[in-house]
N, C-alpha and C positions, 0 to 999 in steps of 0.2 A: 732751280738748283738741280743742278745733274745728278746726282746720290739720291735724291729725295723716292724716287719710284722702286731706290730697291728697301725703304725706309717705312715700313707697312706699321701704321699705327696700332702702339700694344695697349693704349691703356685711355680713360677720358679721365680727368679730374676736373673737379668743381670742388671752388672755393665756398665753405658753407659758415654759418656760427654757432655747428653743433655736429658732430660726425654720427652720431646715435642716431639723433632725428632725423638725418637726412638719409639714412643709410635704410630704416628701418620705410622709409616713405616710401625710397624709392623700389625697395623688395615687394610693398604692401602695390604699388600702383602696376610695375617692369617685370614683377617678378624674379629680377636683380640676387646676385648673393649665394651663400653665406657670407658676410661679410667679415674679416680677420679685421680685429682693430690693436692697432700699435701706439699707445698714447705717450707723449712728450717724447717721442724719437730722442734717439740720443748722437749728438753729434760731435763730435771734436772739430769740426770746422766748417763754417759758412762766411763766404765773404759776396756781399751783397754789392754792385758797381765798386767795386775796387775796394771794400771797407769791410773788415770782420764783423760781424753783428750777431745778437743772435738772433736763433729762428726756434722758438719753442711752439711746435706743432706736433698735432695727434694726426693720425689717417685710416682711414675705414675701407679696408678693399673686399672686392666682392667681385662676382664673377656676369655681365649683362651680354648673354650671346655668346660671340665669339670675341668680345673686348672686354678687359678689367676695366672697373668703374673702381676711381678714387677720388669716397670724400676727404679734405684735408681742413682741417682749423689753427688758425691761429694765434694760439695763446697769448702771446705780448703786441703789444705796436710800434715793437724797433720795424725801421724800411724792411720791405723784403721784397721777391718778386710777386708773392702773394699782395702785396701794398702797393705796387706798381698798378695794378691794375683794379684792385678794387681798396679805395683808401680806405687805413685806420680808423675805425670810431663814425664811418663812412653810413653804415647799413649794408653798403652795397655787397651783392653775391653771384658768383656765375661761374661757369664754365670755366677756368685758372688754366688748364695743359692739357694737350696731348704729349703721348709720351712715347717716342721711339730708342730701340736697340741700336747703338753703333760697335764697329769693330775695336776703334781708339777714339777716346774721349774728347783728351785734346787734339788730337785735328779735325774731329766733328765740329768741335766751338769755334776754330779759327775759319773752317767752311763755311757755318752759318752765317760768322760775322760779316763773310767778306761777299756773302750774300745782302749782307742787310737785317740781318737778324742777332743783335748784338748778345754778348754774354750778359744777362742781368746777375742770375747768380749761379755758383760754384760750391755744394754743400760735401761734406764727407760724416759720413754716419758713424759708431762707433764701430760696429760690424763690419767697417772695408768698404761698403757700397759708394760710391762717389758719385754726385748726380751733378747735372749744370740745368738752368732753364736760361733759355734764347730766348729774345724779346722780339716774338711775330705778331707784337699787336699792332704794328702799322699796317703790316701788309693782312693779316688772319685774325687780327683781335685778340688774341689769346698767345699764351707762354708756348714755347714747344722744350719738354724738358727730353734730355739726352743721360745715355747708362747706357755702360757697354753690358749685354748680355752675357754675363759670366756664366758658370756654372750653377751658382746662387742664386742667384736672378732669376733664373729662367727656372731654377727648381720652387722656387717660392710661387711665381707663375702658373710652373702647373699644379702644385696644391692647390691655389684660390682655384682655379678650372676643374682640378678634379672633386674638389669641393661640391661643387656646381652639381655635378650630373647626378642624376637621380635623386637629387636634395628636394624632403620633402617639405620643406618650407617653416619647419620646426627651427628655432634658437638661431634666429637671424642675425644676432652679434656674439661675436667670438675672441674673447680678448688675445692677442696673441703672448702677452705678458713682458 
């Protein structure tokens, strides 16, 4: 994809079946974090391959380097694209997105697709944020999720980052409420 190199990845997520544990692991092992946790996001709209669904998820973000690290859990086991790739009731867990900044949304999702990387899903949070994840696990294994870098976005960004620096490693989860 032509676009992709000016498309510098912001963020790794992994799909886990606990955001605390996972979040608190990976500070203790990476030094990772602090981590802001956001639980049962709230969404007014997810529609999952063409189908409203819901998607009841908590996420743990934190600061690893120069990338945000996000755990994410899945509360319910309607489809989503977190169940695209690691089934329901499964065990299974990994690595779920990368996640890049676009200018407009929708023609990032029609570029992907027409690359090969279909829309799985298209969520909108109660707070404005609109997110999609692409289906690059043919070609990458993994979701590639898409948000245009608003103002919002990128100021939540540098919180988790400024968080980061000089973080002495005291209260490594932080609810964001």
């Amino acid at each position: 994809m032509a676009g992709l190199p000016d498309l510098p990845v912001r963020q790794l997520a992994y799909f886990v079946p606990d955001i605390d544990v996972a979040a608190r692991k990976h500070s203790a092992v990476f030094g990772s974090g602090p981590y802001f946790t956001l639980r049962h996001v709230p969404l007014t709209s997810s529609v999952h391959r063409g189908v409203e669904r819901p998607f009841d998820h908590s996420s743990a973000y934190g600061q690893w380097g120069d990338v945000m690290v996000e755990f994410l859990q899945q509360h319910n086991n309607d489809p989503s694209a977190c169940h695209d790739l690691y089934p329901a009731r499964s065990g299974q867990y990994g690595l779920h997105h990368t996640a890049v900044w676009v200018e407009d949304l929708h023609a990032a999702i029609a570029r992907f697709d027409a690359d090969g990387m279909p829309l799985a899903q298209l969520s909108t949070t109660s707070f404005g944020t609109e997110f999609a994840f692409a289906d690059a696990s043919d070609s990458l294994g993994h979701m590639i999720e898409l948000y245009e870098g608003n103002e919002n976005l990128r100021g939540f960004y540098a919180m988790v980052r400024d968080a980061a620096r000089d973080w002495d490693g005291s209260d490594p989860i932080r609810d964001l409420g």
